[in-house]
N, C-alpha and C positions, 0 to 999 in steps of 0.2 A: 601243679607242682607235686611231686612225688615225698613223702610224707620223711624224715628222717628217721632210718633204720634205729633200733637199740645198738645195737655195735658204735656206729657213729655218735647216737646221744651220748651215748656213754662216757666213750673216750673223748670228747668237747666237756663233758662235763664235770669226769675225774683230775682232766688238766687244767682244770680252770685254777686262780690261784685261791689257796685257804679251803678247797672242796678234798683233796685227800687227805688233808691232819683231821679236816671233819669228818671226813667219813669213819675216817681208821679212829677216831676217838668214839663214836658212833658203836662202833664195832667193838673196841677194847673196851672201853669203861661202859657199855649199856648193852651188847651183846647183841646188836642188830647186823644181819647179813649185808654187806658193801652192796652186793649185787642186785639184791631187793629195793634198794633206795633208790638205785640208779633205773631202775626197773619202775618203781614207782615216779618218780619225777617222770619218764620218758611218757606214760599212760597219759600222765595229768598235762601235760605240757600243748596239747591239743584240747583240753578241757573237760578229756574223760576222768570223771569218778571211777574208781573202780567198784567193780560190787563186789559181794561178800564172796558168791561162788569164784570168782576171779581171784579174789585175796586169798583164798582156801586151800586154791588148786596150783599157785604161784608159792605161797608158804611153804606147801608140802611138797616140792617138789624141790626147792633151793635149801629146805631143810634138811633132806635126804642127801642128797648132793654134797653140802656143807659137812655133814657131820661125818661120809663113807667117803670125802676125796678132799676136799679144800681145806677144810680144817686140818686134818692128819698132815696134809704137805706144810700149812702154815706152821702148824708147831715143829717141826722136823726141821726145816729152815730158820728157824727163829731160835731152837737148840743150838743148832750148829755154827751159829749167828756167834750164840755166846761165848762158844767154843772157843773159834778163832779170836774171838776181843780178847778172851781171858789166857792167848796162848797158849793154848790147852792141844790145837791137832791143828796147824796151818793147810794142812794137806786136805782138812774140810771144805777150803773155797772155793776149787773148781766145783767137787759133787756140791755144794749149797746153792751156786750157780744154776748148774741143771735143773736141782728140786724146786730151784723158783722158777725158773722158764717153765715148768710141768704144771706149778701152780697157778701161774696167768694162764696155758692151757687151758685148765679145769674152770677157770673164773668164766672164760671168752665161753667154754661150753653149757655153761650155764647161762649165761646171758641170752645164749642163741636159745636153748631151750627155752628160757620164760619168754623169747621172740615168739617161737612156736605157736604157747601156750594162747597170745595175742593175734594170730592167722585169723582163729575160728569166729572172732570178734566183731562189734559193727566197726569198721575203718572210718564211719563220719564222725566228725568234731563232735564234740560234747557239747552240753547245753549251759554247763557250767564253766566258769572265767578260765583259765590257766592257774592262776596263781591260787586259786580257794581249791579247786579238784589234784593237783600238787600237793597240796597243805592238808585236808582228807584224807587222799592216799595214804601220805606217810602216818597220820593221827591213829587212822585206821591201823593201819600196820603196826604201832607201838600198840594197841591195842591185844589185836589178836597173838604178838607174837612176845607180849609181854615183858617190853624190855626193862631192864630192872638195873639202877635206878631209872625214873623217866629220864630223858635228856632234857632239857632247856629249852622251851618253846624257840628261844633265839636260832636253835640249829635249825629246826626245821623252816623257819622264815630267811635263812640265810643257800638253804638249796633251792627254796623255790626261786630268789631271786637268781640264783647262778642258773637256775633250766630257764626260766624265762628269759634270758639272756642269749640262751643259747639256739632257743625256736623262734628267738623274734619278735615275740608277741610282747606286747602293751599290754597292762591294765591298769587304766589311769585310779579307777576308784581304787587300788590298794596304793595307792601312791608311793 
């Protein structure tokens, strides 16, 4: 059986229900990349841990990305956003429109790239459960990327159960 793409994890796993107000709370109040998480659940959900050089070179390279393309379009969209609410320029909606289809663009292209990043990698299961190498990834990741405040150990047990859901897999001992 052919393994589940990130593109596909992804989108199984941003539509599931309560996974995007978390993610997007994730992201606004703690300052953690959407695309990252989705990234990391996807790794762990076969029961790969990520290692550090793997975190390192996924970090910097969705960080870079983030701050010269996705971010700029989020805030530019999210301005314009306000615009229109506050009656300020209705004529913003079509172009806010565009600048958000531009911005899932840039998300989807970053997604592909951290796929990339995951090519040069060993493609066998991990030795570790799904739901503990999930649960790592992301600890790991609030780690190095220093989110601030921590978020709520509850989120991060509440993604690994939306990915384990979505790859199939059981793990009876986290019950």
């Amino acid at each position: 059986m052919k393994p589940i793409s990130l593109h596909d994890f992804a989108l199984q796993l941003y539509a599931r229900p309560g996974v995007e107000p978390l993610c997007l709370s994730l992201q606004d109040d703690h300052g953690a990349d959407v695309n990252m998480l989705l990234f990391l659940c996807w790794r762990g959900h076969t029961g790969h841990r990520i290692t550090q050089q793997e975190l390192n070179a996924a970090v910097g390279l969705s960080r870079r990305w983030s701050e010269s393309v996705t971010a700029p379009l989020r805030d530019i969209r999210r301005w314009m956003k306000q615009q229109v609410e506050a009656g300020e320029d209705p004529a913003f909606s079509g172009l806010r429109e565009r600048i958000k289809h531009l911005e899932l663009e840039a998300e989807l292209y970053q997604l592909q790239r951290l796929a990339e990043l995951d090519e040069g990698q060993d493609a066998a299961h991990g030795t570790t459960s799904p739901a503990m190498a999930i649960h790592y990834n992301l600890v790991d990741y609030t780690r190095l990327a220093r989110l601030q405040p921590l978020p709520p150990d509850g989120y991060w047990k509440q993604l690994v159960q939306h990915s384990r859901q979505i790859s199939g897999q059981s793990d009876p001992a986290s019950g």
